[in-house]
N, C-alpha and C positions, 0 to 999 in steps of 0.2 A: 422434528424439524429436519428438513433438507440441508445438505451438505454444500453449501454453493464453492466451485469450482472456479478457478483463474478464467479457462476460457469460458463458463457461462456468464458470469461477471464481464470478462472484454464484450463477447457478444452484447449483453446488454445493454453496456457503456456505449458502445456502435450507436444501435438501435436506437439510445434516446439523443445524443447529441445527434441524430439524422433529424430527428422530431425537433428537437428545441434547437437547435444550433451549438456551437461554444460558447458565446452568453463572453465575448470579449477574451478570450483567453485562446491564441492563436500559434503559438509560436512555443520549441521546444524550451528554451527558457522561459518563457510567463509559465508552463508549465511547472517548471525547476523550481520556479519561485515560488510559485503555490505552494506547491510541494514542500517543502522547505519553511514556508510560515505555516502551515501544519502541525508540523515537525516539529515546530518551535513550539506549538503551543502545548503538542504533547509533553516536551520536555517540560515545562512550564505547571504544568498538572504535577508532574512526576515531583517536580523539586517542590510544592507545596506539601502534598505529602508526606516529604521526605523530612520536611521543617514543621510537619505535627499541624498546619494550619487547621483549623477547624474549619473553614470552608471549602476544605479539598470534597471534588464529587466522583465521585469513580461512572457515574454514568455520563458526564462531560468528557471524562478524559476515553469511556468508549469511544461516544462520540468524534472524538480529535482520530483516533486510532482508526476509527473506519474512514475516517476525511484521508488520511495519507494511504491508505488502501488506493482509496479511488480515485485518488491521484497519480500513485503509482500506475494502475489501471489505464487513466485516462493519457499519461505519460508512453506507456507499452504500445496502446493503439496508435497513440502521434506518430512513433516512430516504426511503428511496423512488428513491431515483436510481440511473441507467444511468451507471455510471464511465466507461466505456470512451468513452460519446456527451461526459461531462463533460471528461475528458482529451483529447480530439479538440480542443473547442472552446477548452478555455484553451492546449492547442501550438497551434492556428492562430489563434488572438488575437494569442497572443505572438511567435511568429514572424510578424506581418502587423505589430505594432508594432517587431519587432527588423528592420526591414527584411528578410526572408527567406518571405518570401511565397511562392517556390516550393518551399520545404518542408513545404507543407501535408498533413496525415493527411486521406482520403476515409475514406468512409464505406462 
C-alpha cells in the first residue's frame, strides 16, 4: 500500500471540493465545528471501549479517526496552511521540549 502524504492528501481535498463544492460548510468555524463533532464521536467510540461495551467497532472508530483527518485537512486548506510542514514543527518543538531532540521529523 502507498503511503499517503499531508500534502497529497491537501492536493486531493483541493481537487475534489473544486469538483463537488463545500456541500454547505463555508466558514473557518463550521469547519471547527465539524471538526470537533468528530472528535467527539471519536471520543465516544473510545469510552465505549473503554466501559467493555459489546458494541464497540473499531472499524467505526477508523472511520471517526479518518473523519477528523479530513477535517483537519480540509481545515489546513480553508486557511492556507501546509499541515504536513505545521505537524513537523509542533513534533520537533515538542520533542526538543520533551527532551527527545533526537526524534526529530526532517523535512
Amino acid at each position: 500500500m502507498d503511503t499517503l502524504t499531508f500534502g497529497a492528501a491537501q492536493n486531493a481535498f483541493r481537487e475534489r471540493s473544486n469538483k463537488v463544492g463545500r456541500k454547505g460548510i463555508q466558514t473557518a468555524l463550521q469547519l471547527a465545528n465539524a471538526l470537533a463533532g468528530k472528535a467527539g464521536k471519536l471520543c465516544g467510540s473510545a469510552k465505549f471501549e473503554d466501559r467493555g461495551a459489546a458494541d464497540w467497532n473499531p472499524a467505526l472508530e477508523g472511520a471517526f479517526l479518518a473523519d477528523v483527518v479530513g477535517y483537519c485537512i480540509l481545515y489546513a486548506n480553508h486557511r492556507g496552511l501546509d499541515l504536513g510542514a505545521e505537524v513537523r514543527a509542533k513534533f520537533n518543538a515538542d520533542s526538543d521540549r520533551l527532551g527527545a531532540a533526537g526524534c526529530l521529523l526532517v523535512s
